[in-house]
C-alpha positions as a printed NumPy array, in Angstrom:
array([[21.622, 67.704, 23.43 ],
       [25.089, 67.002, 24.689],
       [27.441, 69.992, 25.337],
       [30.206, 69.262, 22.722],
       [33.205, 70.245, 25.114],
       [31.904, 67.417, 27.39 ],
       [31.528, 65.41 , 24.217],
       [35.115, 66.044, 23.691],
       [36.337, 65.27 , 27.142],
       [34.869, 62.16 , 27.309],
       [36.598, 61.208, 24.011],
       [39.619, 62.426, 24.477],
       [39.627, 60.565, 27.977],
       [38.478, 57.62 , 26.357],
       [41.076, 57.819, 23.623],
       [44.025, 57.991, 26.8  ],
       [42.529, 55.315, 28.073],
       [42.703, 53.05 , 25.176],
       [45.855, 54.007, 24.506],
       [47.339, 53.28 , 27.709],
       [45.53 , 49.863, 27.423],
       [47.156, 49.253, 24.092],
       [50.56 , 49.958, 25.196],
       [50.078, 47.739, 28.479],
       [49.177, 44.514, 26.025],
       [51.673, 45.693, 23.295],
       [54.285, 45.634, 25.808],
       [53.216, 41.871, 26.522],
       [53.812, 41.191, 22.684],
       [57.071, 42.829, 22.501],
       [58.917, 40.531, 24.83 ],
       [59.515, 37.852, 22.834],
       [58.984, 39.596, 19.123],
       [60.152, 42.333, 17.452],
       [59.352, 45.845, 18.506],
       [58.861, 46.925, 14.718],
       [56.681, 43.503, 13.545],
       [54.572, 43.865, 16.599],
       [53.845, 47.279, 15.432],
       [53.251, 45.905, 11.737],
       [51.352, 43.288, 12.718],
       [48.9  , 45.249, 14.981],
       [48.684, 48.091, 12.256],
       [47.409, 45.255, 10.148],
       [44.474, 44.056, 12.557],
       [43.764, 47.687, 13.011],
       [43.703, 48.921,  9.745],
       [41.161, 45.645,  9.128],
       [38.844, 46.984, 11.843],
       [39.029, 50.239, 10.652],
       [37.864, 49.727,  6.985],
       [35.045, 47.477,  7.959],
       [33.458, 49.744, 10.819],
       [33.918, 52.668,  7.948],
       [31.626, 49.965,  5.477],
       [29.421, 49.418,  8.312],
       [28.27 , 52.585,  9.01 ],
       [28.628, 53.535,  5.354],
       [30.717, 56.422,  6.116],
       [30.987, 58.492,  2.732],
       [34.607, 58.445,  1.338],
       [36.101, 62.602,  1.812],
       [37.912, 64.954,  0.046],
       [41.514, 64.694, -1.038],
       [42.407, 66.904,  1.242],
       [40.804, 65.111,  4.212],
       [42.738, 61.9  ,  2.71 ],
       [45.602, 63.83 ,  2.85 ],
       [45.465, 64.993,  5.969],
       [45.202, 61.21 ,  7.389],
       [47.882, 60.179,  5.209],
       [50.332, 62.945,  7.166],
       [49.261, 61.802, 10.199],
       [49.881, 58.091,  9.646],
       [53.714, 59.144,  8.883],
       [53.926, 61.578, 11.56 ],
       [52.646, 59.125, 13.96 ],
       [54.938, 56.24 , 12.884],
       [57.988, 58.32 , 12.709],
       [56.782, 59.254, 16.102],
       [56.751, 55.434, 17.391],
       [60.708, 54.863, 15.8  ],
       [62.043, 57.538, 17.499],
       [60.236, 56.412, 21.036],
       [61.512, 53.085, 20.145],
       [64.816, 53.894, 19.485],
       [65.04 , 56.166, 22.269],
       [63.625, 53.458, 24.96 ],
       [66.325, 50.686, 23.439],
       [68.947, 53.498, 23.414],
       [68.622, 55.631, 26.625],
       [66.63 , 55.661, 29.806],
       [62.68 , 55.144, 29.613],
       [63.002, 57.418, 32.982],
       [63.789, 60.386, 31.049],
       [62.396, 59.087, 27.128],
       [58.681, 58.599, 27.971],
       [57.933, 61.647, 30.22 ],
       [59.854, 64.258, 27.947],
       [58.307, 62.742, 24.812],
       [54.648, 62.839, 26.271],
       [55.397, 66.482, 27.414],
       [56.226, 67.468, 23.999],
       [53.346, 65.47 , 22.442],
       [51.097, 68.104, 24.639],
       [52.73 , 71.212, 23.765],
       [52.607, 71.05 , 20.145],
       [48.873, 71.147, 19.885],
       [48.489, 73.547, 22.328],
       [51.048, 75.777, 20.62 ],
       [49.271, 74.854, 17.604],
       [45.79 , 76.021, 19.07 ],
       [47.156, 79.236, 20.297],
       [47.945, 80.402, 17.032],
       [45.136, 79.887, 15.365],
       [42.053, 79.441, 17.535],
       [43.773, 81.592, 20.294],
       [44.147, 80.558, 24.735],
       [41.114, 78.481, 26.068],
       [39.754, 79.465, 29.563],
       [42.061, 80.211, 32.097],
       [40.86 , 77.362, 34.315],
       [41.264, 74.842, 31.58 ],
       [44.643, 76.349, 30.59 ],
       [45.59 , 75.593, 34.17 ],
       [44.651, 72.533, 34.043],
       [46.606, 71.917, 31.037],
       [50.012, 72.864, 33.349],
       [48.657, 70.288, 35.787],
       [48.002, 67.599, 32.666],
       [51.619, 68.385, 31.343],
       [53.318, 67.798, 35.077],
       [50.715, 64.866, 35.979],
       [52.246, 63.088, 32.398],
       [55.976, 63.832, 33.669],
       [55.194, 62.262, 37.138],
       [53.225, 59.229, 36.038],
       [55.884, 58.442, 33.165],
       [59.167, 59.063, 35.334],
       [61.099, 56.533, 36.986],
       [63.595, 58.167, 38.54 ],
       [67.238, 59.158, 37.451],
       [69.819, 61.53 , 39.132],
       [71.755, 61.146, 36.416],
       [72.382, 63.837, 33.466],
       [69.814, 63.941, 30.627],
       [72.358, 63.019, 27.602],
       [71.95 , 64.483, 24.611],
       [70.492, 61.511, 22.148],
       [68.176, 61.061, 24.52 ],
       [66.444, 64.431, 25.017],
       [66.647, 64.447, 20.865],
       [65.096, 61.58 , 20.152],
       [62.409, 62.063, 22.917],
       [61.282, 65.785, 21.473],
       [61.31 , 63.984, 17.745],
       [58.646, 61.245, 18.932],
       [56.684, 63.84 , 20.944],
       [56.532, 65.926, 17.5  ],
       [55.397, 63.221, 15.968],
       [52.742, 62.203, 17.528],
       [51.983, 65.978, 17.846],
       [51.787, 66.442, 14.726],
       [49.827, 63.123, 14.462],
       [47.042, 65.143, 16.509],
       [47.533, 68.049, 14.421],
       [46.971, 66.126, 11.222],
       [43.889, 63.764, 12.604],
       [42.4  , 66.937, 13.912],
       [42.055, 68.908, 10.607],
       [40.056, 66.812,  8.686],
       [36.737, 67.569,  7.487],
       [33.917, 67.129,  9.746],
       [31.986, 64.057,  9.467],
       [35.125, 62.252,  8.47 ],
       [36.698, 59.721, 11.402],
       [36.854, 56.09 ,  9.689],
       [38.369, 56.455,  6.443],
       [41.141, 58.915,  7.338],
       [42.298, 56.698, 10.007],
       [42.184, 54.008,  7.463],
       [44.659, 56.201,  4.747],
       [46.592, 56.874,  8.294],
       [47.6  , 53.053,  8.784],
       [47.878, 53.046,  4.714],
       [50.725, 55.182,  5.339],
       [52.073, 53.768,  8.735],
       [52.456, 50.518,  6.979],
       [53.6  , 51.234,  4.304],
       [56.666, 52.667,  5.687],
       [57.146, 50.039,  8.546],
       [57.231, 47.609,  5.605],
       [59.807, 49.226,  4.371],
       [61.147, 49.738,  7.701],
       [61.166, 45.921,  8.604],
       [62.56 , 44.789,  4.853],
       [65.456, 47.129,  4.964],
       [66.387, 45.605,  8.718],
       [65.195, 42.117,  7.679],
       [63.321, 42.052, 11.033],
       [60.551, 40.239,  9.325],
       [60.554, 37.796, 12.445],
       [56.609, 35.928, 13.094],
       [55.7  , 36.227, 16.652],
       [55.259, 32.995, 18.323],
       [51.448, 31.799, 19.034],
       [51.664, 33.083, 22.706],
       [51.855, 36.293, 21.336],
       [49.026, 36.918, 18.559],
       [46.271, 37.645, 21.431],
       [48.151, 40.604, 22.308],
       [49.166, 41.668, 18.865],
       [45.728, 41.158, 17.939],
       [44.572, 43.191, 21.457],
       [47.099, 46.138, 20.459],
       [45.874, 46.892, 17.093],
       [41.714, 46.911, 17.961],
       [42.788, 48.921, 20.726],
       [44.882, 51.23 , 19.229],
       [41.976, 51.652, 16.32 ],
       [40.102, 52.736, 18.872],
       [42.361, 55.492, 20.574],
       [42.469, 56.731, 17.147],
       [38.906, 56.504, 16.883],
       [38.416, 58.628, 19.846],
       [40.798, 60.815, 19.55 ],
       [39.364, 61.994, 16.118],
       [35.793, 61.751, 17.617],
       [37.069, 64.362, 20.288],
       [38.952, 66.784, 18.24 ],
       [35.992, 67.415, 15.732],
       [33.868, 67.264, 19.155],
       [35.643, 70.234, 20.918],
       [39.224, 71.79 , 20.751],
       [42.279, 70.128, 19.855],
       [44.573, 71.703, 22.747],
       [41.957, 69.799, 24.869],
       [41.438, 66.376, 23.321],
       [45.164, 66.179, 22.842],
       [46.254, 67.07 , 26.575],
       [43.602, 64.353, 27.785],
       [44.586, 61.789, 25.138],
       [48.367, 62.752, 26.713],
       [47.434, 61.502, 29.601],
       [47.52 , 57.635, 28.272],
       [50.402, 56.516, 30.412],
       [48.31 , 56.636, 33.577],
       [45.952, 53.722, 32.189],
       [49.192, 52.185, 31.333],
       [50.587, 52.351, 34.687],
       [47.557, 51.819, 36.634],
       [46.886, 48.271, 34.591],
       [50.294, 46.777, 35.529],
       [49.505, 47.854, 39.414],
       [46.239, 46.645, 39.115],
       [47.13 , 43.29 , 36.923],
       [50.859, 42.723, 37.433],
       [50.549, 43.951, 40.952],
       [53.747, 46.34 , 40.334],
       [53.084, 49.089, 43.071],
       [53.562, 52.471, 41.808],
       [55.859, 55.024, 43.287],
       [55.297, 58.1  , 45.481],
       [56.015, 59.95 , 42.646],
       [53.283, 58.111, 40.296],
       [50.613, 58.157, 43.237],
       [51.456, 62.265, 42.228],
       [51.12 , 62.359, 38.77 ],
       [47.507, 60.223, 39.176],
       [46.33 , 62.371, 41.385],
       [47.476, 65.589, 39.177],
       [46.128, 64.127, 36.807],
       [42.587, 63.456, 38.333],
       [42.573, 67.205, 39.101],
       [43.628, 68.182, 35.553],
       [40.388, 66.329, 34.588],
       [38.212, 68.439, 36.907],
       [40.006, 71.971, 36.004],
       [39.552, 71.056, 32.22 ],
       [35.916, 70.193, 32.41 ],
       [35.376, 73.475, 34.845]])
């Protein structure tokens, strides 16, 4: 039988990884569309996958409470994605994306502490390496002074999708599809309202559906893997290697778009190979 911490390192690794894939072909989509219909539309094609995987494997339908639980973590997560939006369009991605990706760490991890108490001391180092590795990988450089709006609106998506992790990771064991599937309930139902009230309700051209359609099965299945590894193993531990999504980001524009990373993003990959290794020890 599988040890369920390496059960829950492999997910959570996996879920990074799909993430990071998702945001490298939602990226693609977002060029020529709107940030918040790309979203909608992906959510859409996710939310599709979702329900009929759930029918396939005749996944029993859970409590309220587990319902509930995915419901908070579809608005958590898509408040989340507006304020990383917002604070990409509105200040520096240079100083957005690492502090939000820091914070979306920490708040599990806090989380965990209280209530399950401090994991090994090896893995707890390896979550300081995790949380640097993210900051390295995700920074572009800046010598300029962190203003205000922008360290705001970075902590409020990293919250989010904290709290996202939070949310996905208390429900009911056995339960993965169908709270997921009450998660983009809620996501889209407030980007709909989102998108009506801004009357952004713009349809991508053609060259952009394969990535919109890419985005969302990806993204179904960070989500899927995510909630695989939390239910697997501990949450501080899926969440800090599902945190770690902007390397596969990164590393598929080197590798696809040939844009050569930096010194200091050669750094955070390497950090972050060695968080791997100190988290499995």
């Amino acid at each position: 039988m599988i040890n369920p911490e390496v059960l829950a390192i492999t997910y959570g690794l996996s879920s990074a990884i799909t993430w990071g894939a998702a945001d490298f072909s939602g990226g693609f989509a977002t060029k020529r569309s709107s940030v918040f219909m790309v979203i909608l539309l992906s959510q859409l094609i996710g939310i599709t996958l979702l329900i009929a995987l759930a029918i396939s494997f005749t996944e029993k339908l859970p409590h309220l409470h587990t319902m509930m639980m995915g419901g908070f973590a579809g608005i958590s997560g898509t408040l989340g994605l507006i304020a990383l939006y917002r604070g990409l369009a509105q200040g520096r991605m240079g100083i957005v994306a690492p502090v939000s990706a820091v914070v979306t760490a920490i708040i599990p991890i806090l989380f965990v502490f209280f209530t399950q108490g401090l994991p090994k001391v090896s893995q707890l180092s390896g979550f300081g390496v995790a949380i640097f590795s993210v900051w390295f990988i995700s920074h572009t450089g800046s010598g300029s002074k962190i203003r205000a709006y922008e360290l705001y609106l970075a902590a409020a998506a990293g919250i989010g999708f904290g709290l996202f992790f939070i949310f996905i990771g208390s429900v009911s064991s056995g339960a993965i599809l169908w709270p997921l599937v009450v998660a983009r309930c809620a996501s889209l139902s407030l980007l709909s309202v989102i998108v009506f009230v801004r009357r952004q309700a713009d349809i991508p051209g053609r060259g952009q559906l394969p990535f919109i359609v890419l985005t969302g099965i990806l993204d179904a299945g960070g989500n899927t893997f995510f909630a695989l590894a939390a239910q697997a193993g501990r949450l501080d531990i899926s969440a800090v290697l599902a945190s770690l999504y902007p390397a596969a980001t990164i590393l598929l524009a080197g590798f696809i778009l040939k844009e050569r990373l930096s010194r200091q993003q050669w750094v955070g990959v390497t950090g972050a190979l060695l968080a791997l290794v100190l988290i499995a020890s």
